[in-house]
VEXSEFI-886451 format. One record per residue: residue in one letter; x, y, z of N, C-alpha, C in turn. Coordinates in Angstrom, 2 decimals, always signed. Layout:
BEGIN
ATOM;A;X;Y;Z;X;Y;Z;X;Y;Z
...
END
This chain:
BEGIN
ATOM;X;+0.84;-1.17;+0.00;+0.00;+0.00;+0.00;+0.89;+1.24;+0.00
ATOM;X;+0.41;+2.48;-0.93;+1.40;+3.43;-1.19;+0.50;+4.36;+0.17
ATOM;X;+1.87;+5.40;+0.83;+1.53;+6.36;+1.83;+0.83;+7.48;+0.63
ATOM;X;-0.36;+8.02;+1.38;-1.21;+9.00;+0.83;-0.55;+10.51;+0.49
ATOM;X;-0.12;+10.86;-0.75;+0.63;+11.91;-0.95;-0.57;+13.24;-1.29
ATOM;X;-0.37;+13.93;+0.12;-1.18;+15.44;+0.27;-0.79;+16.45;-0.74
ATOM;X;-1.75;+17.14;-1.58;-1.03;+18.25;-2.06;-1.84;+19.71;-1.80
ATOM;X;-1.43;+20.34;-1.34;-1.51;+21.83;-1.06;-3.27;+22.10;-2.35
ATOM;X;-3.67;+23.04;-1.08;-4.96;+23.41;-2.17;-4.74;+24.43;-3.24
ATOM;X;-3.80;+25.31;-3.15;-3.18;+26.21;-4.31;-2.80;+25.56;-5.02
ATOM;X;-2.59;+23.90;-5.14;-1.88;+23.37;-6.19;-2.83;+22.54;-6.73
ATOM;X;-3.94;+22.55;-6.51;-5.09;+21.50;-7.01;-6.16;+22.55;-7.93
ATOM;X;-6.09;+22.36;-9.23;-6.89;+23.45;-9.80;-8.05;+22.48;-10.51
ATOM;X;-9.19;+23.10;-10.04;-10.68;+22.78;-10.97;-11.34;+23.81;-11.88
ATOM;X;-12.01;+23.96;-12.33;-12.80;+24.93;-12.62;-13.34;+25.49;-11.66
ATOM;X;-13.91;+25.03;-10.39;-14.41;+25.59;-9.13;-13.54;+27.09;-8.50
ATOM;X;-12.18;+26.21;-8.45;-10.99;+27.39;-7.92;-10.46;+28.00;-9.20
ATOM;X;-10.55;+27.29;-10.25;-9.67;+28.64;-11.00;-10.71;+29.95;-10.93
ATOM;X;-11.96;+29.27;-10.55;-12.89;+30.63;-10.90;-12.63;+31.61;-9.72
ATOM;X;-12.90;+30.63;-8.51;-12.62;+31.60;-7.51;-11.70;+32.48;-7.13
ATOM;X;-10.38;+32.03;-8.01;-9.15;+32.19;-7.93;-9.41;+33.86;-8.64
ATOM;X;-9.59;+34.09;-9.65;-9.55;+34.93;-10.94;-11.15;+36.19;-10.49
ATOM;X;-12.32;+35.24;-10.04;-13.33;+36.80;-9.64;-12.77;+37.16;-8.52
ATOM;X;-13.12;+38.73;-8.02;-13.12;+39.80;-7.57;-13.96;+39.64;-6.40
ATOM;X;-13.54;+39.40;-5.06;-14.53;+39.62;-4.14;-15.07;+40.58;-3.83
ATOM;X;-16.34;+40.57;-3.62;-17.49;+41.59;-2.82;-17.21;+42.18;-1.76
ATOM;X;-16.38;+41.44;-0.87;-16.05;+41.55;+0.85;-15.18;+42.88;+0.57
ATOM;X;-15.30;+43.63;+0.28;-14.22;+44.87;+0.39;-14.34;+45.58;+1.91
ATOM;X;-13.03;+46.66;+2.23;-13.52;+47.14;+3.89;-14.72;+47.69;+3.81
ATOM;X;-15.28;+48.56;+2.54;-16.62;+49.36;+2.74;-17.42;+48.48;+3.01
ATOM;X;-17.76;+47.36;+2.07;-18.50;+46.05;+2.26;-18.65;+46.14;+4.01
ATOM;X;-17.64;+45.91;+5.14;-17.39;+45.04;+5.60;-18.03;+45.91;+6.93
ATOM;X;-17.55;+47.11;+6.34;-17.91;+48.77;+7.26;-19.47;+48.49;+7.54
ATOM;X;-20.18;+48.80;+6.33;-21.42;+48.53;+6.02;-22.34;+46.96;+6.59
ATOM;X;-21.47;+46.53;+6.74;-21.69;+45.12;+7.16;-21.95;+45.32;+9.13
ATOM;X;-20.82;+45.60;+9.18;-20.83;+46.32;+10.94;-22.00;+47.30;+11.43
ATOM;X;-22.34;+47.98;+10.29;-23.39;+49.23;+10.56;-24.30;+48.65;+10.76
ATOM;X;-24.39;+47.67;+9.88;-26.06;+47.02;+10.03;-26.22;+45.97;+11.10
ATOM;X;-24.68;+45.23;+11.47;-25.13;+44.32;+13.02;-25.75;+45.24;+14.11
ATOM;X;-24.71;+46.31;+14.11;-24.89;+47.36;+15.70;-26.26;+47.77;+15.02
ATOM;X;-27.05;+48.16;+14.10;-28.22;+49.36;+14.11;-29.38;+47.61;+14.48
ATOM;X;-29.23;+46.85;+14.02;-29.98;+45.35;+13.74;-29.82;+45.08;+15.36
ATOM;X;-28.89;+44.69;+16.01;-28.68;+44.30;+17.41;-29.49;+44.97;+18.14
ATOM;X;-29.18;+46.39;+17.99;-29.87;+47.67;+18.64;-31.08;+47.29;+18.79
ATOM;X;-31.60;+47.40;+17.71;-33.00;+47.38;+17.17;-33.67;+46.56;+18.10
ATOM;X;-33.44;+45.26;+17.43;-33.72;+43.79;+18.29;-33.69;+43.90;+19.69
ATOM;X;-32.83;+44.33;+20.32;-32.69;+44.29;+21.93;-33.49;+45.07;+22.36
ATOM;X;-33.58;+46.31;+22.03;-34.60;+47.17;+22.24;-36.16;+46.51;+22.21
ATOM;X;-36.11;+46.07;+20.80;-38.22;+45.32;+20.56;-37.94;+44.77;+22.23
ATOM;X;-37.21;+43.47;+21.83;-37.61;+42.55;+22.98;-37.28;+42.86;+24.45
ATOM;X;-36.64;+44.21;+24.60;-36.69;+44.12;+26.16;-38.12;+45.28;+26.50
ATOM;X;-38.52;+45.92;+25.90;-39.76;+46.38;+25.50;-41.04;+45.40;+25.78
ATOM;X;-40.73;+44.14;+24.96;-41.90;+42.96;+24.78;-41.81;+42.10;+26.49
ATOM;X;-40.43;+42.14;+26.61;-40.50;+41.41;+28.22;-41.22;+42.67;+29.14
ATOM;X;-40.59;+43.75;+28.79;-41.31;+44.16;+30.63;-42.81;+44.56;+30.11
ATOM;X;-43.43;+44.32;+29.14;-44.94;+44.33;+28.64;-45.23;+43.59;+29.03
ATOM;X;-45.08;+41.88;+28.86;-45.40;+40.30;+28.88;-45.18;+40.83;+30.61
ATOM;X;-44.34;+41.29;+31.20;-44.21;+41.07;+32.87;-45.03;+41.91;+33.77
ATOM;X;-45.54;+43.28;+32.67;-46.23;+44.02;+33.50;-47.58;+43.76;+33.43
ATOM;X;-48.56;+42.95;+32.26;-49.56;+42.86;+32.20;-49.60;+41.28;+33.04
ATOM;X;-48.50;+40.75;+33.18;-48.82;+39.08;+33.42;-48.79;+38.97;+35.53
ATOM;X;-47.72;+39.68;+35.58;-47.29;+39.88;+36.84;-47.33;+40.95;+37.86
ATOM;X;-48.01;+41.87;+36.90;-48.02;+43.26;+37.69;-46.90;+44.21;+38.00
ATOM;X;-45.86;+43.51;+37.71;-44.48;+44.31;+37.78;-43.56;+43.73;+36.45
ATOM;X;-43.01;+45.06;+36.40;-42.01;+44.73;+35.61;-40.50;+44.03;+35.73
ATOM;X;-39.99;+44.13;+36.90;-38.93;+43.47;+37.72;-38.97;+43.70;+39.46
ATOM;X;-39.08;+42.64;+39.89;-38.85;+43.15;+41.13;-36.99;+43.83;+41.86
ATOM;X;-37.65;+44.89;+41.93;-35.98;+45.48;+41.94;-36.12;+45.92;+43.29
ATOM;X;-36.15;+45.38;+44.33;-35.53;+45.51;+46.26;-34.42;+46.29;+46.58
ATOM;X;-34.25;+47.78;+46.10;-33.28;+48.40;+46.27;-32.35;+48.04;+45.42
ATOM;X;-32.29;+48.13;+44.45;-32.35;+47.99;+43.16;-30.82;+46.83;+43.14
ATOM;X;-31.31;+45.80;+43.58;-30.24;+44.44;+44.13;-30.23;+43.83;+42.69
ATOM;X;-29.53;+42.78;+42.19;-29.29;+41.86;+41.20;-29.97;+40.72;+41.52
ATOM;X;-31.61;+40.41;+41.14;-32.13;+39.31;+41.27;-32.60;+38.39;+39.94
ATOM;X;-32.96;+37.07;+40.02;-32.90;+36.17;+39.30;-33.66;+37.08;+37.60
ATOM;X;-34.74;+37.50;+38.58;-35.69;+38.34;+37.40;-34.92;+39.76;+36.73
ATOM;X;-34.11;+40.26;+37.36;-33.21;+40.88;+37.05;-32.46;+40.31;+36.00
ATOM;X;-31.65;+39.38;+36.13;-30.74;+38.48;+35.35;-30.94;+38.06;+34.42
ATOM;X;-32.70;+37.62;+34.39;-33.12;+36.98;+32.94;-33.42;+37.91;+32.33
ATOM;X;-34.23;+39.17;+32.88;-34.60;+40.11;+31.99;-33.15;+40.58;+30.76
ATOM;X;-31.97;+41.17;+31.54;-30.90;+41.48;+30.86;-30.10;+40.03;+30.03
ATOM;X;-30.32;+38.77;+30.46;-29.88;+37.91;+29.64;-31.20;+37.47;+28.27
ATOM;X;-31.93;+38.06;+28.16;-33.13;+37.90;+26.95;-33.02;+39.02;+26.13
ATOM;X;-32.63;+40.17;+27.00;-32.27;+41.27;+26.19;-30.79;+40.92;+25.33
ATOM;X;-29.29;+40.37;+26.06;-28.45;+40.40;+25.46;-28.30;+39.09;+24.35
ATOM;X;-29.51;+37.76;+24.22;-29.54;+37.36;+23.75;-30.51;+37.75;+22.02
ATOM;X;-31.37;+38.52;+22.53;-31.80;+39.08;+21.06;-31.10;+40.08;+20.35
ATOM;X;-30.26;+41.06;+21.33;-29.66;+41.83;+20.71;-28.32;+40.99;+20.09
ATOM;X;-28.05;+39.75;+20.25;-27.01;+38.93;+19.59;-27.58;+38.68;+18.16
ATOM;X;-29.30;+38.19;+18.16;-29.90;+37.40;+17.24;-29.96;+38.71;+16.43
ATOM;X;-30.84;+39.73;+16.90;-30.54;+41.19;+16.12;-29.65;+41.17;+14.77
ATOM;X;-28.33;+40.85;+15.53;-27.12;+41.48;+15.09;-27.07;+40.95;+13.99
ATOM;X;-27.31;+39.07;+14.00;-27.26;+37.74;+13.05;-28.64;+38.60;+11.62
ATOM;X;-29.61;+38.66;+12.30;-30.74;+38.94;+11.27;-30.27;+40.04;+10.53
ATOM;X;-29.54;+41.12;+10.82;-29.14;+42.25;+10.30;-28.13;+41.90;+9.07
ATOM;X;-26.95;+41.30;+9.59;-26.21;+40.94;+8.47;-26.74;+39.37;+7.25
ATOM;X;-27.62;+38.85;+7.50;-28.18;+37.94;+6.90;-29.32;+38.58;+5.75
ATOM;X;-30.01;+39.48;+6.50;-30.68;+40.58;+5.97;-30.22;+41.17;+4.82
ATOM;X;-29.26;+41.66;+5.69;-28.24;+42.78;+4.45;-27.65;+41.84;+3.08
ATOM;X;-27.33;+40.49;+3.66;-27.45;+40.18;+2.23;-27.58;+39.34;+1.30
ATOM;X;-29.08;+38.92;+1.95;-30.19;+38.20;+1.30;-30.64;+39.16;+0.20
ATOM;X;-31.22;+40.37;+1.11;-31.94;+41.32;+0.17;-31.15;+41.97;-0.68
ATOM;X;-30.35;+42.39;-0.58;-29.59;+43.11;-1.89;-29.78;+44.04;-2.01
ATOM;X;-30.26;+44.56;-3.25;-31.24;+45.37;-3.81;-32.68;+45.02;-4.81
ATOM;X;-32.64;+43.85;-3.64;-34.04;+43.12;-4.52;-35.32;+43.61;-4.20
ATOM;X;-36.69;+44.17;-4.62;-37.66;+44.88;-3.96;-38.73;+43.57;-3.85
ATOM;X;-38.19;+42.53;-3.85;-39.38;+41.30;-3.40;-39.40;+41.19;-2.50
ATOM;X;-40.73;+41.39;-1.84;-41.39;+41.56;-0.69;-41.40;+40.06;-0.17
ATOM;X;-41.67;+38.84;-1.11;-41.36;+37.60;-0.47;-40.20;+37.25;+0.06
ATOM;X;-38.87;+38.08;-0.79;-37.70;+37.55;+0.19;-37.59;+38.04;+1.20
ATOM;X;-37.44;+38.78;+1.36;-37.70;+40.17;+2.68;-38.39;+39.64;+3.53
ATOM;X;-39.65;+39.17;+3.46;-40.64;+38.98;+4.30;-40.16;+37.03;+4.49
ATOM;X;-39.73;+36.47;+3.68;-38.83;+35.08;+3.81;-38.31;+35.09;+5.20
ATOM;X;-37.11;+35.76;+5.21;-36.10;+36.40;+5.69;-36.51;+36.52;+7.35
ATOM;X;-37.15;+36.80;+6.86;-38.13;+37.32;+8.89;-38.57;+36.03;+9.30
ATOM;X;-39.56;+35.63;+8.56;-40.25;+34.13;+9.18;-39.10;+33.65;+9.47
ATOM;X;-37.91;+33.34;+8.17;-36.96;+31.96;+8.69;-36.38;+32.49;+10.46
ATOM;X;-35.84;+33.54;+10.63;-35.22;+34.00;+11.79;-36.58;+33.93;+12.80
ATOM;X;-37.52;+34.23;+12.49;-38.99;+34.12;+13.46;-39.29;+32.85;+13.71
ATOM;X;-39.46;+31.53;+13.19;-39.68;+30.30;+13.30;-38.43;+29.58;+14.16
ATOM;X;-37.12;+30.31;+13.71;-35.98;+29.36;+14.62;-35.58;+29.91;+15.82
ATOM;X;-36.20;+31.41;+15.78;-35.98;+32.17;+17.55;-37.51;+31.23;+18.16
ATOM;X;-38.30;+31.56;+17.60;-39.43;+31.13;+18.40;-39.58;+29.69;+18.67
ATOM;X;-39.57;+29.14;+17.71;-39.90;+27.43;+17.98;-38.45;+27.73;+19.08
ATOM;X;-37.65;+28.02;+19.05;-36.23;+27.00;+19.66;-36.47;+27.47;+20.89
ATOM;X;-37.14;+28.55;+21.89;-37.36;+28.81;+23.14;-38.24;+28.89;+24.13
ATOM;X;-39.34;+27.45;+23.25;-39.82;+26.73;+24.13;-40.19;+25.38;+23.89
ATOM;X;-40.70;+24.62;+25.31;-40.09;+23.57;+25.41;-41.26;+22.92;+24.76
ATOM;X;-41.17;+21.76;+24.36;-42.34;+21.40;+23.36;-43.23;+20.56;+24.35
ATOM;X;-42.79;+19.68;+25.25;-43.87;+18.98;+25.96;-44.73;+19.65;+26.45
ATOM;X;-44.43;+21.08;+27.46;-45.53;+22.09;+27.99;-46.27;+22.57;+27.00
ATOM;X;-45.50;+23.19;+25.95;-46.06;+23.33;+25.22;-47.56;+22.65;+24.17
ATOM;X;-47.61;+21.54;+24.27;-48.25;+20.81;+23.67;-49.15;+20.22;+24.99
ATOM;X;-49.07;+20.37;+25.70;-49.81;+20.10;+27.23;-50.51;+21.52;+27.45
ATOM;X;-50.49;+22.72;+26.65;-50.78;+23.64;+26.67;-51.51;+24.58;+25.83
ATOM;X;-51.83;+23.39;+24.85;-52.56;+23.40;+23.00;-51.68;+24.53;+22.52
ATOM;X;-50.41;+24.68;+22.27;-49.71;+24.95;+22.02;-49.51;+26.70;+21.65
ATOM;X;-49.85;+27.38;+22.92;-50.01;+28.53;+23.36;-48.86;+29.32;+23.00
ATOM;X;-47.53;+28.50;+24.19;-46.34;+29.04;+24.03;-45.60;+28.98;+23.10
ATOM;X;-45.75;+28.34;+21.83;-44.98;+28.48;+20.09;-46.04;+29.53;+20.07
ATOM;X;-47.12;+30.07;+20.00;-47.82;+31.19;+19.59;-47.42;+32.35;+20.12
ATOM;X;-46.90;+32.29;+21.11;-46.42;+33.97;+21.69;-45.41;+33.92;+21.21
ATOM;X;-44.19;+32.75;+21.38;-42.99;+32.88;+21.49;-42.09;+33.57;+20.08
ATOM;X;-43.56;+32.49;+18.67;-42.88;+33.01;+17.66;-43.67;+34.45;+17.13
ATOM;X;-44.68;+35.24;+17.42;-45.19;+35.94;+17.43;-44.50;+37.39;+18.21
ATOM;X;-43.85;+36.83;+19.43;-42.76;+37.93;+19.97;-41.33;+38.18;+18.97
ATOM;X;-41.05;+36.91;+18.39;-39.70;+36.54;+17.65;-40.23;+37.66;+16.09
ATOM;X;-41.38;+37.57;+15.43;-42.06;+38.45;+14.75;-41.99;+39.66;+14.51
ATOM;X;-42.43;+39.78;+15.79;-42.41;+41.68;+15.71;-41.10;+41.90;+15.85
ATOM;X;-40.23;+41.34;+17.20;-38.72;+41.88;+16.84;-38.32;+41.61;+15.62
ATOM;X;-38.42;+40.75;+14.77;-37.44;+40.81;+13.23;-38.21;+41.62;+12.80
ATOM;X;-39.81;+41.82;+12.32;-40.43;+42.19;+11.83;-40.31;+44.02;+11.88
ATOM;X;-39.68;+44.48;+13.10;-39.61;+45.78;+13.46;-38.23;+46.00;+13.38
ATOM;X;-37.17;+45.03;+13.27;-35.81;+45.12;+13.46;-35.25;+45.45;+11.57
ATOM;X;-36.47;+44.43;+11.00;-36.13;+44.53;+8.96;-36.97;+45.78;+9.12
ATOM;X;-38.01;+46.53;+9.74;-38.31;+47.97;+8.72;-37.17;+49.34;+9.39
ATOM;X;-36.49;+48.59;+10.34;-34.96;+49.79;+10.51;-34.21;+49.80;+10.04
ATOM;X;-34.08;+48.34;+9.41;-32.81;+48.38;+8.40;-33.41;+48.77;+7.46
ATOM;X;-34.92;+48.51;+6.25;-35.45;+49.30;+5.29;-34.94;+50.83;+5.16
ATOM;X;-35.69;+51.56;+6.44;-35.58;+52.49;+7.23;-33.84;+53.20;+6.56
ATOM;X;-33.19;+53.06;+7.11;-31.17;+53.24;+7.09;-30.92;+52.89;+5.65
ATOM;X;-31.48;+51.98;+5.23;-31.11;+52.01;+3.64;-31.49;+52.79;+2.54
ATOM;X;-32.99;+53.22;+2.96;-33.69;+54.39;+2.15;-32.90;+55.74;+2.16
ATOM;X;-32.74;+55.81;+3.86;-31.78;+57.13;+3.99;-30.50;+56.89;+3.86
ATOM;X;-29.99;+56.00;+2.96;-28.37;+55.53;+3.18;-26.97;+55.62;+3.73
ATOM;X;-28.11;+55.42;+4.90;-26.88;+55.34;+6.20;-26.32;+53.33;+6.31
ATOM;X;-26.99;+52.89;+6.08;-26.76;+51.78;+5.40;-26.90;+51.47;+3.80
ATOM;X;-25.80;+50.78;+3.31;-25.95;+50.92;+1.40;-26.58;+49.22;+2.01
ATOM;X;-27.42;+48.58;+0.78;-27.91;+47.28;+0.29;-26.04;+46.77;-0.04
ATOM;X;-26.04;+45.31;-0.07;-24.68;+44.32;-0.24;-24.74;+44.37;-1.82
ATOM;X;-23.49;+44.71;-2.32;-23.66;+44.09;-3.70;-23.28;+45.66;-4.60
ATOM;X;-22.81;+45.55;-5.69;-22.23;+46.36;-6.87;-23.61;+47.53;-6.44
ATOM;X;-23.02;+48.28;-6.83;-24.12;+49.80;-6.52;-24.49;+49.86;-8.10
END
């Protein structure tokens, strides 16, 4: 049996890599600038809906919005700011996925694509399905319905920044 002789991927040419080799990437720093603008304004966005949607969901459900005892670090404390720093993560993801899915495409199905897919995998994924379904399945109805409006309000800020082009659309101008 002969030992397996490795060769370097610069030295293996297909049509695949010579192509890749020879076009011009998109990723330029403006690209990349523009790319950053839209996580932080998208993150923003997002963290904002949903810490908005929690102390709503806490003030109509619970009567308070956090119990804050001299304004101490408690559990409800903790989750509130860990739901906030977790959408403003997802934010960030939908923003640059956003930026460049859509392009400069004016189809309202991709756009509106775009939201469900990020709305169906925030929502289905943060709750648990047995209660759920012990519950005629209540909590996938808020959960992805909260996941909704944040993308849903997070894509008309990025619309929003692109009209006024403080954000450019991905792709050859």
């Amino acid at each position: 049996m002969q030992p397996l002789k490795l060769q370097p991927a610069s030295m293996t040419l297909s049509p695949f890599n010579q192509e890749c080799m020879t076009s011009a990437s998109s990723f330029t720093a403006a690209e990349r600038i523009m790319s950053l603008k839209a996580a932080v304004l998208g993150g923003f966005g997002a963290g904002l809906v949903s810490l908005v949607i929690v102390v709503l969901r806490r003030s109509l459900t619970l009567g308070t919005v956090f119990p804050l005892p001299g304004l101490s670090i408690n559990l409800a404390t903790l989750t509130l700011l860990a739901n906030a720093g977790i959408a403003t993560l997802s934010g960030a993801l939908f923003a640059l996925t956003y930026r460049y899915a859509v392009r400069r495409d004016t189809n309202v199905q991709l756009k509106s694509g775009v939201v469900l897919a990020f709305t169906l995998v925030r929502g289905l994924a943060q709750v648990d399905a047995g209660s759920a379904i012990a519950q005629h399945l209540w909590p996938f109805a808020v959960a992805c319905g909260e996941s909704l409006v944040m993308f849903g309000l997070t894509a008309m800020i990025l619309n929003f920044a692109m009209q006024r082009q403080w954000i450019k659309p991905f792709g050859p101008h």
